[in-house]
TIGUVO-530768 format. One record per residue: y, z, x of N, C-alpha, C in turn; residue in one letter. Coordinates in steps of 0.02 Angstrom, whole numbers, padded with zeros to 5 digits, always signed. Each point is the difference from the previous one (the first is absolute). Layout:
YZXYZXYZXA;...
This chain:
-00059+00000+00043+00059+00000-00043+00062+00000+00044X;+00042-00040-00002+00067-00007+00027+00066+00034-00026X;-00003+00059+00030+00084+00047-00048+00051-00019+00054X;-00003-00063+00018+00081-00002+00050+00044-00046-00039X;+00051+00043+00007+00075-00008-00018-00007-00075-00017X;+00039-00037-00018+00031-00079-00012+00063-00006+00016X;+00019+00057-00048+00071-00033-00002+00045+00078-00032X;+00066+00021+00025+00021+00057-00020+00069-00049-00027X;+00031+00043-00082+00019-00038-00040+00059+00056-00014X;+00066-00043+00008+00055+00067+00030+00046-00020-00078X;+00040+00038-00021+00067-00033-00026+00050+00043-00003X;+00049-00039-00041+00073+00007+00018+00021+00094-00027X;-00041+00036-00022-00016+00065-00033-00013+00050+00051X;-00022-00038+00077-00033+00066+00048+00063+00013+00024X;+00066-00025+00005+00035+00035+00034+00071-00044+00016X;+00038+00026+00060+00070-00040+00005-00045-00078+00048X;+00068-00032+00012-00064-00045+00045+00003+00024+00096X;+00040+00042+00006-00040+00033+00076-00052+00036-00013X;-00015+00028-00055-00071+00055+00006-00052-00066-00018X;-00005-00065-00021-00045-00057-00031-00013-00022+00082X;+00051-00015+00023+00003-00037+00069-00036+00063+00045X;+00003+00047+00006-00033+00049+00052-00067-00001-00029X;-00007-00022-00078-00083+00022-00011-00041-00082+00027X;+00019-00047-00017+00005-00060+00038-00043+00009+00060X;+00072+00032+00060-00025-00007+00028-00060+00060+00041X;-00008+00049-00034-00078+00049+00010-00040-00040-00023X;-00009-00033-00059-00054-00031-00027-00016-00050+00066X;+00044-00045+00036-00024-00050+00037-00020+00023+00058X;+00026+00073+00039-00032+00010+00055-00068+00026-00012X;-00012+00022-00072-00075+00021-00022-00058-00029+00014X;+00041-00053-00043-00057-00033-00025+00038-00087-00013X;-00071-00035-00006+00015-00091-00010+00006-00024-00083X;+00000+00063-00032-00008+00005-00075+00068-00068-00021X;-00021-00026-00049+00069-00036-00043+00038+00049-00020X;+00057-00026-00014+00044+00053-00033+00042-00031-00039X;-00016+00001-00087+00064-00027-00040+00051+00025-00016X;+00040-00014-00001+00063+00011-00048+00038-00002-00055X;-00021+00036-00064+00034-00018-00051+00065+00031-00016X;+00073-00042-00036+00051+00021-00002+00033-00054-00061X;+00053+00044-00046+00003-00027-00050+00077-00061+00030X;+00023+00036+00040+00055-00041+00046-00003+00038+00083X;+00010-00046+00027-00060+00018+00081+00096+00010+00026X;+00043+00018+00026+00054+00020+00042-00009-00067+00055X;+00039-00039+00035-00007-00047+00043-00017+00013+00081X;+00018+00080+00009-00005+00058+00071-00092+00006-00001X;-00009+00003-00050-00074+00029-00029-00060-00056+00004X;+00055-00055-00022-00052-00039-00026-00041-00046+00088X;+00076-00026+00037-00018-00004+00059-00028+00024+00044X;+00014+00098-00001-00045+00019+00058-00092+00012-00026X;+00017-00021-00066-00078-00006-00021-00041-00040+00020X;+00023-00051-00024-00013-00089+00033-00013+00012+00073X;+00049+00012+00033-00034+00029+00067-00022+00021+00050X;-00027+00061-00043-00073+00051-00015-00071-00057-00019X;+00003-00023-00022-00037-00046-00023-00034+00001-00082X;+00047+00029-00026-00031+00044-00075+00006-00062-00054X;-00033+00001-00058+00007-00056-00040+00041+00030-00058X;+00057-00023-00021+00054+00026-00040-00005-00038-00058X;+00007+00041-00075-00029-00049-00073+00063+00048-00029X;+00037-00032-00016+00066+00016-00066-00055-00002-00061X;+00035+00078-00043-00041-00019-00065-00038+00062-00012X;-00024-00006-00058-00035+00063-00014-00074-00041-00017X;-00056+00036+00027-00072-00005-00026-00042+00040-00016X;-00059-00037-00045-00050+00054+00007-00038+00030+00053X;-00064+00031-00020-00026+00022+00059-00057-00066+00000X;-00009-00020-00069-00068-00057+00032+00040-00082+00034X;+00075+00026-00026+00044-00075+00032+00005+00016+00117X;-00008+00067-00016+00011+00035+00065-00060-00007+00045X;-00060-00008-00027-00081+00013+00034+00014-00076+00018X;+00004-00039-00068-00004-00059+00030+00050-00042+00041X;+00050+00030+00027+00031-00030+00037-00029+00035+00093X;-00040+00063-00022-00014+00015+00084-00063-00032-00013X;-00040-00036-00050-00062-00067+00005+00023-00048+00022X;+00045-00028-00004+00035-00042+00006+00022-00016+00069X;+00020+00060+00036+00014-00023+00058-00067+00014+00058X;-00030+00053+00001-00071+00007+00019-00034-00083+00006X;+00000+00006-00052-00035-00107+00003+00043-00034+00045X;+00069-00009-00017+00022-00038+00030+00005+00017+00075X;+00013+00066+00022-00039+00013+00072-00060-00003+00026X;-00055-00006-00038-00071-00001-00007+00008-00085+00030X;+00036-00033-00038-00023-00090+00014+00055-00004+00059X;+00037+00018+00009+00068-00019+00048-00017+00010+00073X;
């Protein structure tokens, strides 16, 4: 059975964007995990040092099965890439 991480799934709710950007970057010296970003309007300071970080940034609100399938989504597409 495989319990490793995929993907850690942040938004615009955890905090100002220096405490988002410091978690950023712990998560990347951690670990190789994805890391999304959801935000209902992303700040342009925020949105860049996300980008890169290398994080995948989605304006918008979703579900959680719109959410699974977007870390399927990229898994595959790293899987074939």
């Amino acid at each position: 059975q495989d319990n490793e991480v995929e993907a850690i799934i942040m938004s615009e709710f955890m905090g100002t964007t220096e405490a988002i950007l410091e978690a950023v970057i712990i998560i990347r010296k951690a670990s190789p995990v994805k890391v999304i970003y959801i935000g209902r309007e992303i700040p342009e300071i925020l949105g860049k040092a996300l980008i890169g970080a290398g994080v995948l940034i989605l304006e918008g609100e979703f579900s959680e099965n719109q959410l699974v399938a977007l870390v399927e989504q990229r898994r595959y597409y790293k899987t074939i890439c």
